[in-house]
N, C-alpha and C positions, 0 to 999 in steps of 0.2 A: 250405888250408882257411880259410875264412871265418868269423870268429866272428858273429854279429849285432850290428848296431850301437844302441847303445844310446843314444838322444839323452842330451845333455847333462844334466842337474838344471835349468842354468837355462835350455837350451832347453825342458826337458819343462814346466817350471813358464810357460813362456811360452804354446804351445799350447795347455796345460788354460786357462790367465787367457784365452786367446781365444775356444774354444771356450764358455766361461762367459758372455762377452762380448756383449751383446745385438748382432744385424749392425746397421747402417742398412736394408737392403733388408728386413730383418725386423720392426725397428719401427714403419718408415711402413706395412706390411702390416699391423700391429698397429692405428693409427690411424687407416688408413682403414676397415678393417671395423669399426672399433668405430663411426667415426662413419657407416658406411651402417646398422648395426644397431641406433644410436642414434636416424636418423631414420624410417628404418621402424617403431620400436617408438611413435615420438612419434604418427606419423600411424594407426596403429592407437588406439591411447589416443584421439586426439581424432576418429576414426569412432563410438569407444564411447560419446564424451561427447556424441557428434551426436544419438547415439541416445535419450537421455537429456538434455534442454537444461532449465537453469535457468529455468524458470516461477514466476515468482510467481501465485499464483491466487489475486485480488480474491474477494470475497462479491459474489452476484449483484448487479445494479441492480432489477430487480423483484421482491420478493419478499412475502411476505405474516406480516401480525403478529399476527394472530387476530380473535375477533368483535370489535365495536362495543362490546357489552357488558363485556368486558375492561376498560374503560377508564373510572374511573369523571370528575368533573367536575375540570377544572382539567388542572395538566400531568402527565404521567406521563414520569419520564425512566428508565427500566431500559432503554429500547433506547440510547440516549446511545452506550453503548462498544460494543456488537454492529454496531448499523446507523446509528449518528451522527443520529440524529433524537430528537422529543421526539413525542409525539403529543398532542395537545392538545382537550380535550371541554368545550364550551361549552353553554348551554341547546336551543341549533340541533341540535349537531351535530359532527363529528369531522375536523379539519385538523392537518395532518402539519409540523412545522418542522424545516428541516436545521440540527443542531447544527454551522455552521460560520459564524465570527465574519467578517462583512463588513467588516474593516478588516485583516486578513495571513491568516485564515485558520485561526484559534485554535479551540480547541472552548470556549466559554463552560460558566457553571454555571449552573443554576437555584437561586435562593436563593427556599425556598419562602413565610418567613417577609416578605421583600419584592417578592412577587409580580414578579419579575425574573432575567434573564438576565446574567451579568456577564462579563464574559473576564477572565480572570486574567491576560493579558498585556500590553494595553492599554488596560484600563478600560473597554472599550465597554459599555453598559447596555441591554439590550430589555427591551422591556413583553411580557405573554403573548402579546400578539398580531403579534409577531416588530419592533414598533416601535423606530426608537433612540428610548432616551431619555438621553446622555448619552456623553461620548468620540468618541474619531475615525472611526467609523464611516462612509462613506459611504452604507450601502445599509441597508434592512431585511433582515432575514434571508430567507430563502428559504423556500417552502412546498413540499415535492413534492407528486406529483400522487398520489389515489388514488383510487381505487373499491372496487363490495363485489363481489367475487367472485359471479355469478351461483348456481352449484352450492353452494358450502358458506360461503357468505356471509361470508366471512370479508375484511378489509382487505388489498388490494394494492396496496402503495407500490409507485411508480416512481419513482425516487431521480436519475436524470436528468432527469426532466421538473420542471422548476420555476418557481414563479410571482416574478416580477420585475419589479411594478409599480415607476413612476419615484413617491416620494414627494415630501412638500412641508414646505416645511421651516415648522413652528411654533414657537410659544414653548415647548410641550411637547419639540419633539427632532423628528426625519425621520417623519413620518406615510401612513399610505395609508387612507382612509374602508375601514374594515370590510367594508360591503357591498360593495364592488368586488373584495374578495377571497376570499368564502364564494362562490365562484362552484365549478364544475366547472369540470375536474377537480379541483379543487382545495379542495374542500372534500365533504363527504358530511353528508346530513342523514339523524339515526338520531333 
């Protein structure tokens, strides 16, 4: 008769340590699903994100800023930070100026006290009527284009279209004769 065989202590303690023992053929089985489940879960995630794409959304280019009557003489700048323009009301009539400094691109201030536009970061100086008077400026400022709404009469800046006469250069700073620029579209008589 046969007793049963009892492995060793230190062969039993070898067997358990192996079977504990991660295989190879186990782990790379390990690493590869992780990384197939790793790429499938990536190209789901960026289907999701396809569906959903990072849009910046601009404020329109045409839009409207209310009556004529709104606006009384001289410059008005409360649109400045909404729609980067100033609007501007003369004895004529009502022209649009883009608050954007013709020398990098700066948004200037209106200092009401010296009837002037100033950029705070290179000193350029306009007159009300988008003039340089002063600093590196090349250009005059720009006028957009508007009209009055047929129906509810109201002012509709087109903030693309812009008037970009070539100026002349005076003792005053870069000039453009007035009447060459209350013209349509570019200016409205109210």
């Amino acid at each position: 008769m046969s007793t049963p065989t009892t492995p060793a202590p230190d062969q039993a303690a070898q067997q358990k340590l192996k079977e504990q023992e991660l295989s190879r053929r186990r782990f790379f089985a390990l690493v590869g699903w992780g990384g197939f489940l790793a790429s499938v879960g990536g190209s789901a995630f960026g289907a999701f994100r396809f569906m959903f794409p990072e849009v910046l959304y601009e404020p329109p280019t045409i839009f409207k800023i209310g009556k004529p009557t709104d606006y009384g003489m001289g410059v008005t700048d409360t649109l400045k930070k909404e729609r980067q323009i100033w609007v501007v009301r003369n004895e004529k009539g009502l022209y649009v100026l883009v608050a954007i400094c013709r020398h990098l691109g700066c948004t200037p201030n209106w200092f009401q006290d010296q009837a002037r536009f100033r950029c705070p970061c290179h000193g350029s100086i306009y007159d009300i009527y988008g003039n340089v008077r002063g600093g590196p400026a090349p250009r005059t400022l720009w006028r957009a284009a508007i009209h009055l709404d047929p129906v509810d009469g109201q002012v509709v800046v087109n903030f693309i279209q812009r008037q970009d006469p070539d100026p002349q250069s005076t003792l005053e700073g870069l000039t453009v004769p007035e009447e060459g620029r209350e013209v349509p579209p570019f200016f409205v008589n109210v």
